[in-house]
RORO-790524 format. One record per residue (C-alpha): x, z, y; residue in three letters. Coordinates in steps of 0.05 Angstrom, whole numbers. Layout:
% residues N
+--------+--------+--------+-----+
!     c1 !     c3 !     c2 !  aa !
+--------+--------+--------+-----+
!      X !      Z !      Y ! ALA !
...
+--------+--------+--------+-----+
//
This chain:
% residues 109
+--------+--------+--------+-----+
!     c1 !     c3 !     c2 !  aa !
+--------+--------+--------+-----+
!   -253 !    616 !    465 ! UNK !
!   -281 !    597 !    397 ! UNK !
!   -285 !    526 !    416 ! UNK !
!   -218 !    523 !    440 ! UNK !
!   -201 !    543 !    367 ! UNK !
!   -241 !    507 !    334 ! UNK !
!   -215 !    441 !    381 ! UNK !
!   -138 !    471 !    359 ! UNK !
!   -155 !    476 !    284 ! UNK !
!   -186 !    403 !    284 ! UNK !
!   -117 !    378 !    324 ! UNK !
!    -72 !    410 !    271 ! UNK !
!   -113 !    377 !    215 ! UNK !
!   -114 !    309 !    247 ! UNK !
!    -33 !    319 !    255 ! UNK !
!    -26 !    330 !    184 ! UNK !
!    -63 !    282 !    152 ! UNK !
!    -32 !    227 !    197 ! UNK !
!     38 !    261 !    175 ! UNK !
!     17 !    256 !    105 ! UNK !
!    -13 !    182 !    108 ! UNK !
!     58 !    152 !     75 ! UNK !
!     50 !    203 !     17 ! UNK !
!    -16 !    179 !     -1 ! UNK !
!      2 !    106 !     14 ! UNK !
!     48 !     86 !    -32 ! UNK !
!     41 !      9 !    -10 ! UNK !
!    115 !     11 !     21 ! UNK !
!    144 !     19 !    -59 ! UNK !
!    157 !    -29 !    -95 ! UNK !
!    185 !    -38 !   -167 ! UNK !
!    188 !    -78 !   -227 ! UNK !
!    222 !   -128 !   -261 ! UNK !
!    262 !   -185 !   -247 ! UNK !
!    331 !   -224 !   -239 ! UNK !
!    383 !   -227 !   -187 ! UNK !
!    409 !   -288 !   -153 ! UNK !
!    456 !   -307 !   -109 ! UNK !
!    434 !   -355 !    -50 ! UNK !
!    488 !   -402 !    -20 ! UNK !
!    453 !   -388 !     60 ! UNK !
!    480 !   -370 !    122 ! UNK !
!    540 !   -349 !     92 ! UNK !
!    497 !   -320 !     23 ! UNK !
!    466 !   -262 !     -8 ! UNK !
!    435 !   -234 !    -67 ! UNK !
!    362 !   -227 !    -78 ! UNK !
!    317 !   -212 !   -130 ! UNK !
!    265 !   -249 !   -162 ! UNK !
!    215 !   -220 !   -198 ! UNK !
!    179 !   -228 !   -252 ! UNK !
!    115 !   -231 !   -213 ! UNK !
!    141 !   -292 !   -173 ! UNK !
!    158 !   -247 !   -104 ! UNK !
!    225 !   -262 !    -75 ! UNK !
!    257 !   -187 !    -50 ! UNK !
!    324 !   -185 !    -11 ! UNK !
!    351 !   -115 !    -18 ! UNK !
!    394 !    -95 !     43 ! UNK !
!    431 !    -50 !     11 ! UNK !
!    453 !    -89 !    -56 ! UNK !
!    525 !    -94 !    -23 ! UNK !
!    540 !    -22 !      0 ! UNK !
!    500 !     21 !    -52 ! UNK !
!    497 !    -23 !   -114 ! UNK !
!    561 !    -74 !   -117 ! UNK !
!    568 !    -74 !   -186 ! UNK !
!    495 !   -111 !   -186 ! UNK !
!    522 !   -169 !   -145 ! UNK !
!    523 !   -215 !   -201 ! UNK !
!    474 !   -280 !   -210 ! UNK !
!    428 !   -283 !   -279 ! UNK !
!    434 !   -211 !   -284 ! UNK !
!    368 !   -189 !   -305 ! UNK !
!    349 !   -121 !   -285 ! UNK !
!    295 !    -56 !   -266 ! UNK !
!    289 !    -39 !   -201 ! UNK !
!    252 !      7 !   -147 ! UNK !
!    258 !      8 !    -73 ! UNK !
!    207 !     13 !    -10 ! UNK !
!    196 !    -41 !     37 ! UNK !
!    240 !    -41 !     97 ! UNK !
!    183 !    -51 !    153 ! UNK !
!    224 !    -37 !    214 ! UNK !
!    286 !    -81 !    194 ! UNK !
!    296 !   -159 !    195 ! UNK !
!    352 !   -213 !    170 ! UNK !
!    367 !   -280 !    196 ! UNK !
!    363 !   -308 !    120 ! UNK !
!    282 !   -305 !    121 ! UNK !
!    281 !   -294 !     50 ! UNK !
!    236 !   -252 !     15 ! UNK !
!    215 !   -179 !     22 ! UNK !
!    268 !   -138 !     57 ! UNK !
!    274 !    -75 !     10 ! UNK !
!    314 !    -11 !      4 ! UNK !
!    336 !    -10 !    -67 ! UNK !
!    320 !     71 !    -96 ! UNK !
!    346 !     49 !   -164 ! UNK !
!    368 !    -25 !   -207 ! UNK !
!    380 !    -17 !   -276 ! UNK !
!    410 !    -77 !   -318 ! UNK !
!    362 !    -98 !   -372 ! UNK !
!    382 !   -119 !   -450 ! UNK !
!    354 !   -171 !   -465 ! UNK !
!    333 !   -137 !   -537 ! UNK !
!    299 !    -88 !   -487 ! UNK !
!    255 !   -115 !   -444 ! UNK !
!    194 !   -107 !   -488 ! UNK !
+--------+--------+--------+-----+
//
């Protein structure tokens, strides 16, 4: 009986640390800086370039965050990778945008 217990408790410790691997693993966020553009493909879209270099196409720029739809804007933002999606532009990172802020230019610093 003991070892069946002992076999149970490891199982339920296992289970949670697997469930808690994405809390600890924070490799699917991404943020920063950068500056949307628009891209004239397959009909068009608008990704993010940031300041970093890394090309991010947020899938949900159009539904959650129209008003940031415009090209040159510079701006803040914060998403997590979208692992389990794909797009037929093959352009970037595919993210989930959390937050976009617009940036002043005076206050980027």
């Amino acid at each position: 009986m003991n070892k069946i217990k002992f076999i149970l408790v490891i199982s339920i410790i296992l289970i949670m640390f697997i469930s808690c691997k994405d809390i600890l693993n924070n490799n699917d966020l991404i943020s920063g800086k950068g500056m949307i553009v628009y891209q004239d493909l397959e009909g068009g879209f608008y990704g993010i370039i940031s300041d970093s270099g890394k090309n991010y196409l947020p899938v949900n720029i159009k539904s959650d965050f129209p008003e940031f739809q415009k090209d040159s804007l510079r701006v803040r933002f914060e998403g997590e990778k979208c692992e389990d999606q794909f797009s037929v532009y093959m352009w970037g990172t595919l993210i989930e945008l959390s937050e976009i802020k617009e940036l002043e230019l005076e206050a980027e610093s």
